[in-house]
ZADO-1210 file (C-alpha; in nm, 4 decimals, padded with zeros to 6 digits):
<atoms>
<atom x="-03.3539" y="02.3938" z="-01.6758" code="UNK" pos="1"/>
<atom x="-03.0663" y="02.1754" z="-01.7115" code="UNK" pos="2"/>
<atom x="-02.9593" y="02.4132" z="-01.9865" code="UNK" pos="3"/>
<atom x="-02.9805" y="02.7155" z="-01.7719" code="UNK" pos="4"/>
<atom x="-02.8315" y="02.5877" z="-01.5026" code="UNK" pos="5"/>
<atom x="-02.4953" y="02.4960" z="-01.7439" code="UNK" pos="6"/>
<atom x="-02.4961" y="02.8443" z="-01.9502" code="UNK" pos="7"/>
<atom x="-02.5433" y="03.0167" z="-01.6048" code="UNK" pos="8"/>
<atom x="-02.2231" y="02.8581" z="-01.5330" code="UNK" pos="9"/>
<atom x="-02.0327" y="02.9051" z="-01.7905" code="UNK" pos="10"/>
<atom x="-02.0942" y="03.2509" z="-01.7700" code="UNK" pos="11"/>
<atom x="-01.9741" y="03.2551" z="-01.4125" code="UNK" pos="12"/>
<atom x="-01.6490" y="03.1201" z="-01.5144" code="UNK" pos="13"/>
<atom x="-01.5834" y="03.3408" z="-01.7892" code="UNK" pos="14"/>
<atom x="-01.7077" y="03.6301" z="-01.5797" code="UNK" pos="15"/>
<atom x="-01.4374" y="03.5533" z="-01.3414" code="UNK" pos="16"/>
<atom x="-01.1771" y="03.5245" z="-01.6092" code="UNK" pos="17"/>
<atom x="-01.2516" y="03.8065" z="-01.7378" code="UNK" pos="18"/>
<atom x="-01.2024" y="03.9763" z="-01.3782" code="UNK" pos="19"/>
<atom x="-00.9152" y="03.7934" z="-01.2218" code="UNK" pos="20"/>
<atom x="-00.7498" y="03.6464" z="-01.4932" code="UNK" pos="21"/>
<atom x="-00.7915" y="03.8894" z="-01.8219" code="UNK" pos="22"/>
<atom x="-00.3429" y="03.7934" z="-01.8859" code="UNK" pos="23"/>
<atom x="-00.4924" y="03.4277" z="-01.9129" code="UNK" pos="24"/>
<atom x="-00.7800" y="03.5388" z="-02.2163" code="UNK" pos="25"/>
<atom x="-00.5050" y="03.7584" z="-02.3670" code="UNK" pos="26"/>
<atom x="-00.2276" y="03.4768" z="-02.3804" code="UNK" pos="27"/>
<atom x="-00.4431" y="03.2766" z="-02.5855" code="UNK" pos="28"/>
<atom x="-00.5871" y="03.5660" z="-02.7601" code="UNK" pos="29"/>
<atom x="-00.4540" y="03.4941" z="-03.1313" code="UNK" pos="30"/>
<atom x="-00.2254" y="03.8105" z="-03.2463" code="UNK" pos="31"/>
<atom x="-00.4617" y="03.8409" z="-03.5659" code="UNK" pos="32"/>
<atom x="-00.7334" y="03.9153" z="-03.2902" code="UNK" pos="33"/>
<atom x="-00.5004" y="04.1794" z="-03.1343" code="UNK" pos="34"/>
<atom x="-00.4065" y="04.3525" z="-03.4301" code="UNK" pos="35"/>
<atom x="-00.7357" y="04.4258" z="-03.5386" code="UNK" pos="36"/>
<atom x="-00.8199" y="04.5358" z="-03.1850" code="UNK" pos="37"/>
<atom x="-00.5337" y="04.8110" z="-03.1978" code="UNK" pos="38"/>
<atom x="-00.6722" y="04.9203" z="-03.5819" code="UNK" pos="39"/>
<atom x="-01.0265" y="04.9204" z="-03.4679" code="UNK" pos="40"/>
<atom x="-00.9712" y="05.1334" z="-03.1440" code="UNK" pos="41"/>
<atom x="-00.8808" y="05.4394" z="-03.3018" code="UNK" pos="42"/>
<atom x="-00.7496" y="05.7701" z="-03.2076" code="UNK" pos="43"/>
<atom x="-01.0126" y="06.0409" z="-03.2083" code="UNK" pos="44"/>
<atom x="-00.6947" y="06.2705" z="-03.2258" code="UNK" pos="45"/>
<atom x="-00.6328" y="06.1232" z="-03.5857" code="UNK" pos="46"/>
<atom x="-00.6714" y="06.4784" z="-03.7686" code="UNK" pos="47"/>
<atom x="-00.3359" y="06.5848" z="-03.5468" code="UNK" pos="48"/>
<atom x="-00.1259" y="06.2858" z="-03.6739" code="UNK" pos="49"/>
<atom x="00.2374" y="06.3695" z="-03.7512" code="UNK" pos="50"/>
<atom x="00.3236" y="06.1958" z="-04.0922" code="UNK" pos="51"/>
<atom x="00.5839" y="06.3197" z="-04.3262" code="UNK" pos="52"/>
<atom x="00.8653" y="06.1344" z="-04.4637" code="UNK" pos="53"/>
<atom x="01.1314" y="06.3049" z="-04.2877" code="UNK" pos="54"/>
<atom x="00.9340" y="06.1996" z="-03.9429" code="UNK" pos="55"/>
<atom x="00.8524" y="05.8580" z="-04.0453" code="UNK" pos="56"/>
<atom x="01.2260" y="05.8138" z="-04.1067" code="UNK" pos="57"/>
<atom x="01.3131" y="05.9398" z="-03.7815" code="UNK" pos="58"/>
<atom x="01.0541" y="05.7163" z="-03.5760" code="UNK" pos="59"/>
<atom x="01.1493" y="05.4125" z="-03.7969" code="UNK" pos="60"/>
<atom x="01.4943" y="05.4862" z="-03.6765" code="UNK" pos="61"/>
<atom x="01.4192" y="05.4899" z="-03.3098" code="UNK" pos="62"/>
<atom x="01.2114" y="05.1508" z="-03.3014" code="UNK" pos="63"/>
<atom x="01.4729" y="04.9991" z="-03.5014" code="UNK" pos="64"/>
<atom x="01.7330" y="05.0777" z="-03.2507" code="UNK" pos="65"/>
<atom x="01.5451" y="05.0059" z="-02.9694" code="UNK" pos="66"/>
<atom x="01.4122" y="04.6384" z="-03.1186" code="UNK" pos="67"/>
<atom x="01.5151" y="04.5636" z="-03.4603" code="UNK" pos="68"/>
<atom x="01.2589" y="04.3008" z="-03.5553" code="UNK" pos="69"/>
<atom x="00.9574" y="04.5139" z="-03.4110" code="UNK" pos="70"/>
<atom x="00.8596" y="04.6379" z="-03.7190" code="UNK" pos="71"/>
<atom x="00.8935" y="04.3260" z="-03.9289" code="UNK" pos="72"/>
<atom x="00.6595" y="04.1518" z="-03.6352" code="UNK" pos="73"/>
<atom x="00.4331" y="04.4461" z="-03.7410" code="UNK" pos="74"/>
<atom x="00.4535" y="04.7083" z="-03.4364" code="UNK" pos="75"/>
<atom x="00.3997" y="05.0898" z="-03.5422" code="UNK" pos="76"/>
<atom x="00.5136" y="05.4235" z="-03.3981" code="UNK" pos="77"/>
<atom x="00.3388" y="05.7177" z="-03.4481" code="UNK" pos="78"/>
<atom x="00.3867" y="06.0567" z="-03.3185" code="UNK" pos="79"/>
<atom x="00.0367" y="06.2291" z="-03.2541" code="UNK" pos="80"/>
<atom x="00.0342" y="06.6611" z="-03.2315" code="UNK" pos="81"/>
<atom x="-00.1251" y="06.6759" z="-02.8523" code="UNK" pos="82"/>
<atom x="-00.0163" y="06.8501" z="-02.5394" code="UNK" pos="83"/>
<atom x="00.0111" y="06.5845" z="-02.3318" code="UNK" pos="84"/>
<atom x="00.3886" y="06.3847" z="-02.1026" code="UNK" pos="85"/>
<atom x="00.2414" y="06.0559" z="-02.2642" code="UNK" pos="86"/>
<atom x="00.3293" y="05.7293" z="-02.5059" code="UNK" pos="87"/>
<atom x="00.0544" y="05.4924" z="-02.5318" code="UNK" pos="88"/>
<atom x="00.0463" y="05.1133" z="-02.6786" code="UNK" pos="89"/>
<atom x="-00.2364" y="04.9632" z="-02.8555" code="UNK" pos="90"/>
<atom x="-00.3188" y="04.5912" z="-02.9126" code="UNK" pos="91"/>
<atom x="-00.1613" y="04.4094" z="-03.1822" code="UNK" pos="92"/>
<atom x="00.2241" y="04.6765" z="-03.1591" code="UNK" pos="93"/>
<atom x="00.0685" y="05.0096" z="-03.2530" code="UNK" pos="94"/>
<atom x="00.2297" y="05.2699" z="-03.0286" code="UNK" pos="95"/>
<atom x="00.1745" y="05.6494" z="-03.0278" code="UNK" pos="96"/>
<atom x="00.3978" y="05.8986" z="-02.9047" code="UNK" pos="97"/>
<atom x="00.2148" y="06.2190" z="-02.7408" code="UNK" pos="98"/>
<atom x="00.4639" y="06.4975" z="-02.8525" code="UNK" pos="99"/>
<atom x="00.4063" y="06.6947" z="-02.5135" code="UNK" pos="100"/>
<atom x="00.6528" y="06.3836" z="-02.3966" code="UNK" pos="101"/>
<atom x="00.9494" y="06.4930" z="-02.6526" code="UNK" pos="102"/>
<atom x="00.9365" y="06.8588" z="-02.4895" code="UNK" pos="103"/>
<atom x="00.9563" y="06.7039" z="-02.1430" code="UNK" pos="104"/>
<atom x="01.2183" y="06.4199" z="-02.2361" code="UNK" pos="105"/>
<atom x="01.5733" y="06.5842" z="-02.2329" code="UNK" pos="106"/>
<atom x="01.7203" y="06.3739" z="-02.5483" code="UNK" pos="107"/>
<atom x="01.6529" y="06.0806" z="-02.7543" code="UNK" pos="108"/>
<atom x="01.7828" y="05.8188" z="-02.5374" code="UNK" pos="109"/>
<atom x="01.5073" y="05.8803" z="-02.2602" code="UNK" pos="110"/>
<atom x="01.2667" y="05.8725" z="-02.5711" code="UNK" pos="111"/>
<atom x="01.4022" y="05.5254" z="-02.6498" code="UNK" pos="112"/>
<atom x="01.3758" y="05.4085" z="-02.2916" code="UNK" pos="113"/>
<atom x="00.9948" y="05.5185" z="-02.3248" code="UNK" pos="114"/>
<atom x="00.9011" y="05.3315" z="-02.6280" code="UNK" pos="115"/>
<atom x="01.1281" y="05.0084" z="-02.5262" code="UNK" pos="116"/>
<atom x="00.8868" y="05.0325" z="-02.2117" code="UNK" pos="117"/>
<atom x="00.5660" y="05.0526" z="-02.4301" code="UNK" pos="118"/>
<atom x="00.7430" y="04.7577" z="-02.6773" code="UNK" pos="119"/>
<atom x="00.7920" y="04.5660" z="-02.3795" code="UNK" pos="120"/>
<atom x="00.4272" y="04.5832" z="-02.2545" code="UNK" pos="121"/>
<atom x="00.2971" y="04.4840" z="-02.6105" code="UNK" pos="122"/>
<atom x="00.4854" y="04.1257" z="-02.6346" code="UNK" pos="123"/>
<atom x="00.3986" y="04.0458" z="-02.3263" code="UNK" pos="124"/>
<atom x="00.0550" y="04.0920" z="-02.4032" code="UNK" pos="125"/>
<atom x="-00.0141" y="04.3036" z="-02.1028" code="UNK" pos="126"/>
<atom x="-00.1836" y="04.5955" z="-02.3633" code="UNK" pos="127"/>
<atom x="-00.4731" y="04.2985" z="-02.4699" code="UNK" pos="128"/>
<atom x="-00.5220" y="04.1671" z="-02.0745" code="UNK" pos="129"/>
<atom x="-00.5686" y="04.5633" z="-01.9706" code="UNK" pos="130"/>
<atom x="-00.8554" y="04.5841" z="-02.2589" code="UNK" pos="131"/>
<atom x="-00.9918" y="04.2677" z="-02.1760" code="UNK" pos="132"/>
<atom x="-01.0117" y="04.4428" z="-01.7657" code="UNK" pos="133"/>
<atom x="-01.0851" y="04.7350" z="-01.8365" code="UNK" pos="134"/>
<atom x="-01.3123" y="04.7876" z="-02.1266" code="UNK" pos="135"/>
<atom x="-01.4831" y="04.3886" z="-02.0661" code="UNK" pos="136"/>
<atom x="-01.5243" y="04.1145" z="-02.3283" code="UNK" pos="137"/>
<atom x="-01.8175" y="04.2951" z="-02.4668" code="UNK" pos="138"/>
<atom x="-01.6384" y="04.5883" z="-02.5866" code="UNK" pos="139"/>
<atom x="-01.3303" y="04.3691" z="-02.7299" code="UNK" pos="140"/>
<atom x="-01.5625" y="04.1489" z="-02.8801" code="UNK" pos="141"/>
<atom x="-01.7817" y="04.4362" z="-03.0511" code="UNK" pos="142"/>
<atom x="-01.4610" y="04.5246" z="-03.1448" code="UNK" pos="143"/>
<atom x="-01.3329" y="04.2002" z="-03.3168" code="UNK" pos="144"/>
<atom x="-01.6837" y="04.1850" z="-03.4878" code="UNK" pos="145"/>
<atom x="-01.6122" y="04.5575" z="-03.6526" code="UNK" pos="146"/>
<atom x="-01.8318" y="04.7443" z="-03.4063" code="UNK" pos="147"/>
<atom x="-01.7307" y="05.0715" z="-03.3379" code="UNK" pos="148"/>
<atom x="-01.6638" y="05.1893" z="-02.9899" code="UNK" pos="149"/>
<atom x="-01.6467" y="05.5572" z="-02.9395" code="UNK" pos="150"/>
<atom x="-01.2609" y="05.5950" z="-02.7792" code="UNK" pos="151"/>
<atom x="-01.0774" y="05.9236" z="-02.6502" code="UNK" pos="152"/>
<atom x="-00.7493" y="06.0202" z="-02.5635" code="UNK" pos="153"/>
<atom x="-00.8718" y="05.9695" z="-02.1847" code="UNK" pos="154"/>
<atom x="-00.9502" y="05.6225" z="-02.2747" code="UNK" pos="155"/>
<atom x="-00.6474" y="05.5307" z="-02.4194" code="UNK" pos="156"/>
<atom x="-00.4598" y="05.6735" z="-02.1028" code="UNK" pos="157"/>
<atom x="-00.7233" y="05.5225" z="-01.8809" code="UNK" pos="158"/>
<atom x="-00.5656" y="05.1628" z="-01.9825" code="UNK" pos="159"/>
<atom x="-00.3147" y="05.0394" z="-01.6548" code="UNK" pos="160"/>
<atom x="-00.1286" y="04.7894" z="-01.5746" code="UNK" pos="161"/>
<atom x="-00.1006" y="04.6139" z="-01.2521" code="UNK" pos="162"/>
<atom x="00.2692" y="04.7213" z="-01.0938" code="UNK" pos="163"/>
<atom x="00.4065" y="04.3418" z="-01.1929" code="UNK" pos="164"/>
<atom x="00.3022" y="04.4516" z="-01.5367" code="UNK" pos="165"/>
<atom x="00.5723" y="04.7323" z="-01.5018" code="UNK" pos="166"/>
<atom x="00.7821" y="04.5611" z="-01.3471" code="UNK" pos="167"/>
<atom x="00.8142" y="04.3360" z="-01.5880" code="UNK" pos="168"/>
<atom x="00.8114" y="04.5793" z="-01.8968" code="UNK" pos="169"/>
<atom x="01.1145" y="04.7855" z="-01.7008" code="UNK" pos="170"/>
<atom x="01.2826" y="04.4500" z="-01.6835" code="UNK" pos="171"/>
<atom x="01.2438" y="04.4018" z="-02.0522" code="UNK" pos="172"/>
<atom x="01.3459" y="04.7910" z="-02.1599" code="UNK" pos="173"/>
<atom x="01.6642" y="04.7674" z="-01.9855" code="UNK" pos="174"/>
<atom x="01.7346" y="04.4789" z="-02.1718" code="UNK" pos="175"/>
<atom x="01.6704" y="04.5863" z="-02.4867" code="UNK" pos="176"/>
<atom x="01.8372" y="04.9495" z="-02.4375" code="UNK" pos="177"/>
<atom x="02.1336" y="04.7194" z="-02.2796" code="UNK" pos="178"/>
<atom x="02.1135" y="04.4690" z="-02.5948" code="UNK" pos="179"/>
<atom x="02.0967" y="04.8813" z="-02.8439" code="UNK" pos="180"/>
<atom x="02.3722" y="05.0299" z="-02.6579" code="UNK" pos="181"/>
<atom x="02.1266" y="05.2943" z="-02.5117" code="UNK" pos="182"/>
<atom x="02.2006" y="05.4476" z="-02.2306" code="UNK" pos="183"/>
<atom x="01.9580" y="05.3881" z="-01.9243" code="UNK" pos="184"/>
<atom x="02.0486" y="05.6957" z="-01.7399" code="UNK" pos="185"/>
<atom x="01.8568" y="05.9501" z="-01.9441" code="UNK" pos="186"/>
<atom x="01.5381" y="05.7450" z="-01.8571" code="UNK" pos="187"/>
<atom x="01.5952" y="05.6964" z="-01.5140" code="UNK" pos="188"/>
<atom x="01.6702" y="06.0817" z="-01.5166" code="UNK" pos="189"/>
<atom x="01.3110" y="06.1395" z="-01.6947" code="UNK" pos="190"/>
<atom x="01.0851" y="05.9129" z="-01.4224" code="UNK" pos="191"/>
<atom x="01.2994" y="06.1054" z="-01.1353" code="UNK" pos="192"/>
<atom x="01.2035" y="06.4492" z="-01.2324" code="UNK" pos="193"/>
<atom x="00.8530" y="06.3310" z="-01.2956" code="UNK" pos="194"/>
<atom x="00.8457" y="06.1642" z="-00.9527" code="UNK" pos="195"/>
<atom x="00.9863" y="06.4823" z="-00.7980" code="UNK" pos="196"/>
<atom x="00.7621" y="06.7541" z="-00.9263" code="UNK" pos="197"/>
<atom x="00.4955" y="06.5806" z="-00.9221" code="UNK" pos="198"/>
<atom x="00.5357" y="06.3119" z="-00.6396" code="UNK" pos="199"/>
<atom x="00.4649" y="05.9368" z="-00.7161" code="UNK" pos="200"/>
<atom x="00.1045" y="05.8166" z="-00.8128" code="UNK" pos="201"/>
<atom x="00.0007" y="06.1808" z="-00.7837" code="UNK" pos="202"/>
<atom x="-00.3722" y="06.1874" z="-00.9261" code="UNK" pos="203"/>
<atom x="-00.2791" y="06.5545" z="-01.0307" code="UNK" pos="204"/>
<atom x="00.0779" y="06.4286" z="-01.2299" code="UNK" pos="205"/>
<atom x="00.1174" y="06.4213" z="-01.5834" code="UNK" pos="206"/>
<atom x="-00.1010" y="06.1381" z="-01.8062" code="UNK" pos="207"/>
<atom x="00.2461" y="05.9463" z="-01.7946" code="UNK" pos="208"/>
<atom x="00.2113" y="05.8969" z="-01.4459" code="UNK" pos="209"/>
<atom x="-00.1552" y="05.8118" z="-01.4029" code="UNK" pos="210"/>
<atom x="-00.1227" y="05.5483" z="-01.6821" code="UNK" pos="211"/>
<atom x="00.2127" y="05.4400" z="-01.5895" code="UNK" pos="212"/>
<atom x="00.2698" y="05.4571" z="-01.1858" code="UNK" pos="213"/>
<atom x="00.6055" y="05.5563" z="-01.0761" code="UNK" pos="214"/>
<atom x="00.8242" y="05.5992" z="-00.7815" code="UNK" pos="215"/>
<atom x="01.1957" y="05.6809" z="-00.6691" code="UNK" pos="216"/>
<atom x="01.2625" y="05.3264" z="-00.6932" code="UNK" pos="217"/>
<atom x="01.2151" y="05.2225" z="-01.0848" code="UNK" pos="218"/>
<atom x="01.4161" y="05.5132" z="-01.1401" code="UNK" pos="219"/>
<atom x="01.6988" y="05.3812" z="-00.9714" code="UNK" pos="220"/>
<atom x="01.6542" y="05.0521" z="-01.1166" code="UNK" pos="221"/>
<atom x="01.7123" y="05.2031" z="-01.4506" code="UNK" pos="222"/>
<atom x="02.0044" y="05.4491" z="-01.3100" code="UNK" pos="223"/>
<atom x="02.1945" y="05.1160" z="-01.1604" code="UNK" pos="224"/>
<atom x="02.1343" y="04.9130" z="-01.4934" code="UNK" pos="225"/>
<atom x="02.3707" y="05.1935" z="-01.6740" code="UNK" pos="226"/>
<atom x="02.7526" y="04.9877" z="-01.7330" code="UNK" pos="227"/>
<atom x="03.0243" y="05.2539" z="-01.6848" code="UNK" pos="228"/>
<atom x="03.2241" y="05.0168" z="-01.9214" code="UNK" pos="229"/>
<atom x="03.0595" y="04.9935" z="-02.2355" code="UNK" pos="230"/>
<atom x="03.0431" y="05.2990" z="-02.4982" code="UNK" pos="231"/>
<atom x="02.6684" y="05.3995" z="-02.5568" code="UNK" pos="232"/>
<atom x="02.5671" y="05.5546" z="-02.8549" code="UNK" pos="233"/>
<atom x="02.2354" y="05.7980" z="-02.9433" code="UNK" pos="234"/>
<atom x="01.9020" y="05.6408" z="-02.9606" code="UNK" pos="235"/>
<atom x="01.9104" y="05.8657" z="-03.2777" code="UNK" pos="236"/>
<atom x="02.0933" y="06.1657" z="-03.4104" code="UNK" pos="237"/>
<atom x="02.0565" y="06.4840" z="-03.2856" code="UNK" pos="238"/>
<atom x="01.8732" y="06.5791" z="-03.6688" code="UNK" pos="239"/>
<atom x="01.6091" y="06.3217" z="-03.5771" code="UNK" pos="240"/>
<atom x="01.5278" y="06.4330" z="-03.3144" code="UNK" pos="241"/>
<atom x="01.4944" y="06.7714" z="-03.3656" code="UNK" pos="242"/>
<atom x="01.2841" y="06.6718" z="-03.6585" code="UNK" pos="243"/>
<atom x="01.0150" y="06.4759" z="-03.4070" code="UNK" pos="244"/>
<atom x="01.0509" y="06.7861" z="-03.1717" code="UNK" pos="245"/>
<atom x="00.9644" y="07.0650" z="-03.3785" code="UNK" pos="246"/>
<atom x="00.8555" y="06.9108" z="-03.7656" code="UNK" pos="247"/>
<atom x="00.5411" y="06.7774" z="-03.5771" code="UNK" pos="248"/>
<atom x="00.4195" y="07.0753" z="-03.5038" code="UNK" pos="249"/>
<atom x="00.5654" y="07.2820" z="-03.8604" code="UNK" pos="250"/>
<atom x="00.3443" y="06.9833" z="-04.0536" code="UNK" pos="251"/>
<atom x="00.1865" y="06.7528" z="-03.8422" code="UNK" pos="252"/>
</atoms>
């Protein structure tokens, strides 16, 4: 009985960790862990992945601006062939690009501010606490064993993060897109149209904005961050990204 009684409670406890304090399990989640979570929860949509060379060379460009040790810590960017205003991050610093977001972004640089965003939310492990929420142990542990786990794009969208989570992943894009030379403007200028057409938290908005709640204000947080005395450059060139605008779709 004794035995029960102490398994019973343990299971209580990690129970409520896994419902109050999922950022606690995912801090001392080891990144091997995570990284094989982000390969094992894989994109249905894999058949529609854009990979030349002359795309892989343009999204190697971007995340290099944006954070120039992300790839050597092992983050990926893909760009994925779907109709959908979204960028998703997976455990372990895979991020996807939906290429319906390049037609609504109006250059690079709100592109960058995007990905710095989805960066941001991977170091500071907020992508493994929202799996550890949402999905429950049991799923990331069937994942960690090698179970599969059947995933959609809704699923991968599904994944939010509480409003300190963005708060703290705007924080950190400004920063880096400060640190790049990016200009903030162009993102602030993509969440404000978003916001207006569609109004904030709308459940009828774009996937960007059910996954990634806006309103007026981050958009002026991002508009104030811009420095009318130092000299931006392009998140890219203008040949890159015309290349992830319209290659994706040519050969994707």
């Amino acid at each position: 009985m004794g035995g029960l009684l102490a398994l019973s409670g343990a299971a209580s406890v990690l129970a409520g960790l896994v419902i109050f304090a999922p950022e606690l399990i995912a801090a001392r989640m080891p990144l091997s862990w995570e990284r094989k979570l982000g390969a094992a929860y894989d994109l249905p949509i894999a058949a529609t992945r854009c990979e030349s060379p002359r795309i892989r060379q343009a999204l190697n460009a971007l995340i290099d601006r944006v954070d120039p040790k992300a790839r050597a810590d092992g983050f990926t960017l893909e760009l994925v062939r779907v109709d959908m205003v979204n960028a998703v991050a997976l455990p372990g610093g895979r991020m996807v690009l939906f290429d319906g977001l390049l037609d609504e972004a109006a250059n690079a640089d709100a592109v960058a501010g995007i990905v710095a965003h989805e960066v941001a939310h991977v170091r500071r492990r907020h992508v493994a606490a929202a799996m550890v929420r949402d999905l429950g142990l049991g799923t990331v542990v069937t994942l960690l064993g090698g179970g599969a786990v059947a995933s959609s794009a809704g699923d991968l969208v599904s994944l939010k993060f509480s409003r300190g989570a963005e708060s703290e992943a705007d924080s950190d894009a400004i920063t880096m897109l400060n640190r790049a030379r990016i200009s903030p403007k162009p993102t602030a200028e993509f969440f404000r149209r978003l916001s207006k057409q569609h109004g904030d938290d709308s459940s009828f908005a774009p996937e960007f904005l059910q996954s990634h709640p806006l309103s007026r204000s981050r958009a002026e947080r991002f508009a104030a961050a811009e420095n009318k005395d130092v000299s931006y450059r392009p998140a890219m060139s203008d040949a890159d990204f015309r290349t992830l605008k319209t290659v994706c779709r040519k050969e994707g």
